[in-house]
C-alpha positions as CSV (number, residue, x, y, z in Angstrom):
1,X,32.1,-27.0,5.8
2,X,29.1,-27.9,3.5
3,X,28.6,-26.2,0.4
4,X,25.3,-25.5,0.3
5,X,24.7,-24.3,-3.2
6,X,25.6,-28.3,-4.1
7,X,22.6,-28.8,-2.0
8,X,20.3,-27.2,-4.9
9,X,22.3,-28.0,-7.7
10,X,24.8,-31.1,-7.0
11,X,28.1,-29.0,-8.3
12,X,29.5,-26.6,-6.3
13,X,30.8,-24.2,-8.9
14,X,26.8,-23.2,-10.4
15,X,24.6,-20.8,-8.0
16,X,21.5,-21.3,-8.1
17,X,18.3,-19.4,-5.8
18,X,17.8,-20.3,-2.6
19,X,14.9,-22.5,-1.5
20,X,13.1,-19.4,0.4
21,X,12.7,-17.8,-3.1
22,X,10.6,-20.8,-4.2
23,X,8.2,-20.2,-1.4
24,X,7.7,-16.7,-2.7
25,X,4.5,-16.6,-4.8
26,X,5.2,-15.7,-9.1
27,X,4.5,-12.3,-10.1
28,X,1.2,-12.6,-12.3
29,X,1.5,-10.7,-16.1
30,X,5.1,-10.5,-15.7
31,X,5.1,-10.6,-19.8
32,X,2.8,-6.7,-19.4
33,X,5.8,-4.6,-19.9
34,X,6.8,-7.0,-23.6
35,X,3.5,-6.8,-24.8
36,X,2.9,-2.8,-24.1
37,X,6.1,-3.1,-26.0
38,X,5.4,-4.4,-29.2
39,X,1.9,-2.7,-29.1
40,X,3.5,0.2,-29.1
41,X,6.4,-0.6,-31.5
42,X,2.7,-1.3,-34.1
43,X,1.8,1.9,-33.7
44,X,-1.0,1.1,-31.2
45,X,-1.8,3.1,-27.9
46,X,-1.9,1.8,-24.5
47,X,-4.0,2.6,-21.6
48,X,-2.3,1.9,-17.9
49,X,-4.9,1.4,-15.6
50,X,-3.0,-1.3,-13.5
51,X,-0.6,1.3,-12.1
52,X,-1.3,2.5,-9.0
53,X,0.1,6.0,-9.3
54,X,-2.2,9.2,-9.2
55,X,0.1,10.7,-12.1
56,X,-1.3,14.3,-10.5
57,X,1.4,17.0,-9.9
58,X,3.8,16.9,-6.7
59,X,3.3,19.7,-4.4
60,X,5.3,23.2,-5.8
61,X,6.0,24.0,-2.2
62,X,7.9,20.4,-2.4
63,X,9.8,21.0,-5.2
64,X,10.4,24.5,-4.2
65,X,12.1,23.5,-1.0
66,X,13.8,20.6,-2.6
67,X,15.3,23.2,-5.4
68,X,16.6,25.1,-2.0
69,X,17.4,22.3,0.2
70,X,19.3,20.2,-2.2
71,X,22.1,22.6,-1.9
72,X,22.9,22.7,1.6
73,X,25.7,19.6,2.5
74,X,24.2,19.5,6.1
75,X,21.6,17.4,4.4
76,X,23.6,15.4,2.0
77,X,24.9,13.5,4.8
78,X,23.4,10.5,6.7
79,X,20.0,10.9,8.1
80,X,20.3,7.4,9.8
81,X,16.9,6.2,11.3
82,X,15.7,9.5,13.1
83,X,15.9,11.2,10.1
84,X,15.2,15.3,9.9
85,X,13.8,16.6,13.6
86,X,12.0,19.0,11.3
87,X,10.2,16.5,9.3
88,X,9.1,14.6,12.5
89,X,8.1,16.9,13.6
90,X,5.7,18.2,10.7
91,X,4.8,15.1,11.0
92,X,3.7,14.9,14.4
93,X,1.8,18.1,13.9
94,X,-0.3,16.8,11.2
95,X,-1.3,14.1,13.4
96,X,-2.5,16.2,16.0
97,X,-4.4,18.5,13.6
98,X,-5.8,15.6,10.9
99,X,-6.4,12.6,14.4
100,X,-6.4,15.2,17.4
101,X,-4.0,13.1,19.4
102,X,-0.2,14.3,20.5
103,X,2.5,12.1,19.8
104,X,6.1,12.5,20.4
105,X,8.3,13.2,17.6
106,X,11.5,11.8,18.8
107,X,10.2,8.4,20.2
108,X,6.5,7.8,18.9
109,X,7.5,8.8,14.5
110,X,9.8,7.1,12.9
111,X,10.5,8.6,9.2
112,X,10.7,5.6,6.5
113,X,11.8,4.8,3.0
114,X,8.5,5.0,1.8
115,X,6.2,3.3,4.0
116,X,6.5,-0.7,1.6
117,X,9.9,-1.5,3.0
118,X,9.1,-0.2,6.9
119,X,5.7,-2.4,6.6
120,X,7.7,-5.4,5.6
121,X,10.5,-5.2,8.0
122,X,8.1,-4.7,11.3
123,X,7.8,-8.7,10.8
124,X,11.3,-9.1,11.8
125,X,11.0,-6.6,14.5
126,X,7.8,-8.1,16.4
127,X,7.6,-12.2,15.3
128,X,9.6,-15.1,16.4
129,X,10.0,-18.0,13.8
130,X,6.4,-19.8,14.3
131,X,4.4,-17.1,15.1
132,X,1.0,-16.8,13.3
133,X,0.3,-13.7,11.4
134,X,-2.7,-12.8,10.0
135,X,-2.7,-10.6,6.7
136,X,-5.9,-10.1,4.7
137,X,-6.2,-11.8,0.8
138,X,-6.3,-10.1,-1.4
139,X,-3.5,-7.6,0.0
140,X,-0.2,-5.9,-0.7
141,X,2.8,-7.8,-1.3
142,X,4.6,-6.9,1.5
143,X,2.6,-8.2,4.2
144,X,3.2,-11.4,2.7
145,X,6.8,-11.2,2.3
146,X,7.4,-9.7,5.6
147,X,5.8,-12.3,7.0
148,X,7.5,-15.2,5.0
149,X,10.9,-14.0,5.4
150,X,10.6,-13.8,9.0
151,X,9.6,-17.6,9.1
152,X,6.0,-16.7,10.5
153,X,2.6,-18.9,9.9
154,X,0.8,-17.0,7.6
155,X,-2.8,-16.8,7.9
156,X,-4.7,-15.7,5.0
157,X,-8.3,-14.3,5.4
158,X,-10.4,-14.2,2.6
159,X,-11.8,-10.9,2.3
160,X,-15.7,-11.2,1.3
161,X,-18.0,-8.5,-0.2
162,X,-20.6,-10.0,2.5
163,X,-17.9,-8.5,5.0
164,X,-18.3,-5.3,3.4
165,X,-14.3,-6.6,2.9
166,X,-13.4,-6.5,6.4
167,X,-11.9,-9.0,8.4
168,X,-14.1,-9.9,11.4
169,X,-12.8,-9.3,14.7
170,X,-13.4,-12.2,16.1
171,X,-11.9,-14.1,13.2
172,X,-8.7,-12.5,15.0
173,X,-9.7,-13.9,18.2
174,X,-10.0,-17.5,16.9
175,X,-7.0,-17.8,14.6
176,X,-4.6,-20.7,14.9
177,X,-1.0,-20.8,16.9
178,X,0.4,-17.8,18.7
179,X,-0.5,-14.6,16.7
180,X,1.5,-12.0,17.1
181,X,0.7,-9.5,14.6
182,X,-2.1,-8.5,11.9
183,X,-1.9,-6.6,9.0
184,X,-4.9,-4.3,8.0
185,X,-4.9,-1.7,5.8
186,X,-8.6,0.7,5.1
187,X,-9.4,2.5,2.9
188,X,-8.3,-0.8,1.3
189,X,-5.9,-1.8,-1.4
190,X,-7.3,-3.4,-3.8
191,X,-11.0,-3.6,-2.4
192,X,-11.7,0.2,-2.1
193,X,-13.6,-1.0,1.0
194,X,-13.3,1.5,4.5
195,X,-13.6,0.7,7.8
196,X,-15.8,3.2,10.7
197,X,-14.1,3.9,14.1
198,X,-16.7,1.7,15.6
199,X,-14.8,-1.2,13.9
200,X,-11.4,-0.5,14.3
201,X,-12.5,-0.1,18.2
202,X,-13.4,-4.0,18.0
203,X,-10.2,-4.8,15.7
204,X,-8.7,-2.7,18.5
205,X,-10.0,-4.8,21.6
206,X,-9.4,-8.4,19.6
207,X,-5.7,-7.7,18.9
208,X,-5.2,-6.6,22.8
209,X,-7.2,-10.0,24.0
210,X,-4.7,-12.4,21.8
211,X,-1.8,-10.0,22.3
212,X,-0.9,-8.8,19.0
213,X,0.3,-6.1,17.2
214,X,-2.3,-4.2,14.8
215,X,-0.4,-3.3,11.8
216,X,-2.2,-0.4,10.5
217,X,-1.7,0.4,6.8
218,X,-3.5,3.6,6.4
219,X,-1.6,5.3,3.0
220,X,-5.3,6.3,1.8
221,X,-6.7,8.0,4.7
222,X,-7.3,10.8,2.8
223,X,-8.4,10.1,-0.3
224,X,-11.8,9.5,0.5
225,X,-15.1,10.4,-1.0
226,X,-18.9,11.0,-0.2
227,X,-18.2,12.8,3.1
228,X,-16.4,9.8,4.7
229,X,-13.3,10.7,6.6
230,X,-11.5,8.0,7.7
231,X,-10.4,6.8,10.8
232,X,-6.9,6.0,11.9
233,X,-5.3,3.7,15.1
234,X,-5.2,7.7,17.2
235,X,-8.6,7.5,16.9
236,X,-9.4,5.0,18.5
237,X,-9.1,4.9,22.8
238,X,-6.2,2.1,22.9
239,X,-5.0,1.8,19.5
240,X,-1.7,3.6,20.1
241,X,-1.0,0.7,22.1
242,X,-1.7,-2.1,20.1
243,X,-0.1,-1.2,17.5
244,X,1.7,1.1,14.4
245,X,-0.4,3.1,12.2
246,X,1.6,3.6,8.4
247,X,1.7,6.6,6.5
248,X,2.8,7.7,3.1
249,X,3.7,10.8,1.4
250,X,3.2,8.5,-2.1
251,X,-0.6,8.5,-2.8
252,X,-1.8,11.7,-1.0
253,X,0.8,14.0,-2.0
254,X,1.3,12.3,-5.3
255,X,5.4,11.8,-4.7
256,X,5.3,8.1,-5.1
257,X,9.0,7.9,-6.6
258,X,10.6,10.0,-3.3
259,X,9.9,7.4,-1.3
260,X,9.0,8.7,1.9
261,X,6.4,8.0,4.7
262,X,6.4,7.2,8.4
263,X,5.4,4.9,11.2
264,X,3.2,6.3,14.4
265,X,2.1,4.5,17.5
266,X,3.8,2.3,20.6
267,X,7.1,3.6,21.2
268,X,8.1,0.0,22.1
269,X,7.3,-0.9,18.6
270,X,8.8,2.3,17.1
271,X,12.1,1.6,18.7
272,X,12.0,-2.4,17.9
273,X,11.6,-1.5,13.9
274,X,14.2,1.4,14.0
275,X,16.4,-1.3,15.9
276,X,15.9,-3.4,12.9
277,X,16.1,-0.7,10.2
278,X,19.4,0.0,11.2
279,X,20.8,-3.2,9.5
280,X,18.9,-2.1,5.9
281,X,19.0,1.0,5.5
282,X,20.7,4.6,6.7
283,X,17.6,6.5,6.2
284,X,16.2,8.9,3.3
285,X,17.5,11.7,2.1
286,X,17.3,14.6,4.1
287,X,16.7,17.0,1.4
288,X,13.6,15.0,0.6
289,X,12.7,15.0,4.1
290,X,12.8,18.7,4.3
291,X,10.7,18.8,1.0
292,X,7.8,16.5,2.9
293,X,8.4,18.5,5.8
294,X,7.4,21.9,4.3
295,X,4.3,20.4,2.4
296,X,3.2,18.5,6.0
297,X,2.9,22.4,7.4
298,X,-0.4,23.4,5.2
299,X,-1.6,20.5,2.7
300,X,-5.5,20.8,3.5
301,X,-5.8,23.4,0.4
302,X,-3.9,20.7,-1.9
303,X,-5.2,17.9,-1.1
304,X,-8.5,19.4,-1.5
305,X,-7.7,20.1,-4.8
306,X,-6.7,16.7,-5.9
307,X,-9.6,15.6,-4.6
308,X,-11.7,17.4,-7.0
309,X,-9.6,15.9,-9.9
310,X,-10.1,12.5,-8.4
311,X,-13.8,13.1,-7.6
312,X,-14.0,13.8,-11.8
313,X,-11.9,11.0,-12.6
314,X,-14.1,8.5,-10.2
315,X,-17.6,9.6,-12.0
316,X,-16.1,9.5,-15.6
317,X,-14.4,5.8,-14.7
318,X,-17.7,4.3,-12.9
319,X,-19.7,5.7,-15.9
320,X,-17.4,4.7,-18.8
321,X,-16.8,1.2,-17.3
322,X,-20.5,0.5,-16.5
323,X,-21.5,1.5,-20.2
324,X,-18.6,-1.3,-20.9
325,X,-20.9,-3.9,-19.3
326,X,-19.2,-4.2,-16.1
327,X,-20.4,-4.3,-12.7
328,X,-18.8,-1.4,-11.0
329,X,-19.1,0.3,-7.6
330,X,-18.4,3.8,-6.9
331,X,-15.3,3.5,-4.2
332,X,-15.7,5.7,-1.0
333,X,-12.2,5.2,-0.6
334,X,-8.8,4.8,-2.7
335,X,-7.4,5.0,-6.6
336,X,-8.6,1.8,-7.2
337,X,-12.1,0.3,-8.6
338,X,-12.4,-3.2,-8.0
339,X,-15.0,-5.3,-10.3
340,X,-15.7,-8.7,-10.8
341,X,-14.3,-10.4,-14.1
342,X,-17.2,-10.4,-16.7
343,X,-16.0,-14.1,-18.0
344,X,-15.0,-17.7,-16.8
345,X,-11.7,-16.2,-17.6
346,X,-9.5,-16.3,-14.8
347,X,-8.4,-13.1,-14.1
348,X,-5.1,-13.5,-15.4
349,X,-5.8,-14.5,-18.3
350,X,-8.8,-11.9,-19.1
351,X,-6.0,-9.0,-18.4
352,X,-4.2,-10.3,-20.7
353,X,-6.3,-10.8,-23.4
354,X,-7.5,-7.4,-22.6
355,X,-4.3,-5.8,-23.3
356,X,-3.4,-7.4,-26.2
357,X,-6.9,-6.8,-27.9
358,X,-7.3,-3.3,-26.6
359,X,-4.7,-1.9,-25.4
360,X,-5.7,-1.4,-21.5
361,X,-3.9,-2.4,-18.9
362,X,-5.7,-3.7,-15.7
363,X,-4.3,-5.3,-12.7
364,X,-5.7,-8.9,-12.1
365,X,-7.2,-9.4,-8.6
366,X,-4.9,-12.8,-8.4
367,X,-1.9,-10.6,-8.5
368,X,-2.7,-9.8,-4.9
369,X,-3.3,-13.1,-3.5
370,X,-5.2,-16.5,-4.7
371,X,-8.3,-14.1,-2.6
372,X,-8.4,-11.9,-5.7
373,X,-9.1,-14.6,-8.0
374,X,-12.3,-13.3,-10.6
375,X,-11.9,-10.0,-9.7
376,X,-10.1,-6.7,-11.2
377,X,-8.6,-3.7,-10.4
378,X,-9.0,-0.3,-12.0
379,X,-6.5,2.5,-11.2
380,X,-7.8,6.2,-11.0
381,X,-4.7,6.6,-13.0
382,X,-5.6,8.8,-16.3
383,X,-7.3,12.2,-17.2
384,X,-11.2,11.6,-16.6
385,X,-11.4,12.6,-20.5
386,X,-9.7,9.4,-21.4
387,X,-11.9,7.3,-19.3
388,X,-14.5,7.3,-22.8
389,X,-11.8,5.9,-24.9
390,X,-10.8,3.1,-22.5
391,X,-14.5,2.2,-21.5
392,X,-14.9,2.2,-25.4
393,X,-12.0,-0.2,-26.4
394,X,-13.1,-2.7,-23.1
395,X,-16.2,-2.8,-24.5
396,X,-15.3,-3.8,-28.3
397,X,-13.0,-6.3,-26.4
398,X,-15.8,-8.0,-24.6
């Protein structure tokens, strides 16, 4: 028998990473955490805005039920892939209220461990080896690696202000090789762009003419702004059955670190990925689950209110970072501001320097795809009375 690690390294007795780990693209600023480090051990502030975490408080009814459910060794055991009937079926009831469409809770939801992993793993549950995939650039990570670890042809599409940062339809109907799935995500990470129903009805009707599966990413849908109210796949006459529409309990409901969220849409699909999730993971904890479950009942009044604080944060951030010279939009849609980089830096290199000379963290578009290059990302991620200060020190920085 061969041993392959001699492959890599010519003696048997030294690992070394596989090969597939070479194909995965570096992780840009991975020296951010040293250098917020030693600012910090000088005495010097620092100013995240490349996190993006809405840092607003959890729902009390979540920790509330949490405080009560963690108690109960019913849900201490397994929850394995179906999870809590009672969370599927909160779920399935704020489907029908928020999209007015009926799903079914046992065979159309499918609870995840926080909607990243689930998103990366329905690769391996719809793609052959070979199969083209299109994911959009920039994007989040795991379309990528979901794609690359399930030996697909990744097809990257350029997303293009000109677009308004969509990907055409028919760029789906002309793309190379046999494709199989897409990945889309609006309101979009790390574009802020959002898509109308009329569009996802044509992203709809291209991905049922090559016979693929639309991967619908929508862990924004409702932190809009302006009036816009986005759409989702149950919208749209058809999408159900194209496709999986994602969900998160991170960004809406500001519980990024319990790690929960859900997968809607063709119960084909629904059962492939929980055929597949059964080899990772044995589901999330129940007591979590019945935590999400109780704030999935009535959320309109919170969500409302984080809105508001988002709504202040948005105006202050625009205002502070166009008075810093830079060429902002207001998002309709997301945390996130995304900005062209005000030098010939690349934008790697103009985070850094950013950091180290004010103190403010931002996320380099590159760090979502070569698409991202000479562009930034802003996080609505701090009170909107600190947005002054960090507008202030970007400023003295440029």
């Amino acid at each position: 028998m061969t041993d392959k690690t001699s492959e890599h390294t010519g003696d048997s007795r030294e690992w070394c990473p596989p090969r597939r780990l070479g194909g995965l693209p570096p992780y840009p600023l991975a020296d951010v955490p040293d250098i917020k480090a030693r600012l910090l051990a000088e005495g010097r502030t620092v100013i995240d805005l490349g996190v993006g975490d809405p840092g607003l408080p959890v729902p009390s009814i979540a920790i509330e039920t949490l405080h009560e459910a963690i108690g109960n060794p019913v849900l201490s055991k397994y929850g394995f892939q179906r999870g809590l009937p009672e969370y599927r079926q909160a779920i399935a009831g704020w489907l029908a209220r928020r999209f007015g469409a009926e799903v079914d809770a046992d065979l159309e939801v499918l609870p995840v461990i926080g909607s990243k992993e689930a998103i990366a793993l329905t690769a391996l549950a719809v793609l052959d080896p070979g199969d083209s995939v299109l994911i959009p650039d920039p994007g989040y990570a795991p379309y990528f690696g979901g794609a690359y670890f399930a030996g697909a042809d990744v097809i990257r599409f350029g997303l293009r202000a000109e677009d308004g940062y969509l990907i055409p339809p028919d760029v789906i109907r002309r793309a190379r090789g046999r494709l199989r799935l897409v990945y889309m995500n609006y309101p979009n990470n790390p574009t802020s762009a959002v898509a109308e129903t009329g569009y996802l009805k044509d992203v709809v009707s291209a991905c049922r003419e090559r016979g693929a599966v639309l991967l619908f990413d929508n862990a924004y849908s409702e932190i809009t702004f302006d009036g816009f109210r986005a759409p989702g796949l149950l919208d749209i006459e058809g999408g159900r059955e194209v496709g999986l529409e994602f969900h998160s309990m991170s960004k809406t409901y500001n519980m990024t670190g319990w790690r929960l969220g859900w997968a809607t849409g063709n119960r084909r699909l629904i059962g492939a990925l929980r055929r597949v999730k059964t080899f990772f993971d044995t589901g999330a904890f129940m007591a979590l689950q019945a935590a999400a479950a109780a704030v999935l009942q009535d959320p309109d009044a919170y969500i409302q209110r984080s809105l508001e604080q988002l709504e202040r944060r948005r105006h202050a951030a625009v205002a502070a970072l166009r008075d810093a010279g830079l060429d902002v939009q207001a998002p309709r849609g997301t945390l996130y501001l995304w900005f062209p980089v005000p030098s010939e830096e690349k934008a790697e290199d103009f985070c850094r320097r950013l950091l180290i000379d004010s103190g403010v963290v931002l996320l380099p578009g590159s760090a979502m795809g070569p698409g991202g290059e000479g562009f930034v990302r802003a996080s609505l991620a701090i009170h909107e009375d600190r947005w002054e200060e960090a507008g202030r020190r970007i400023q003295e920085a440029l």
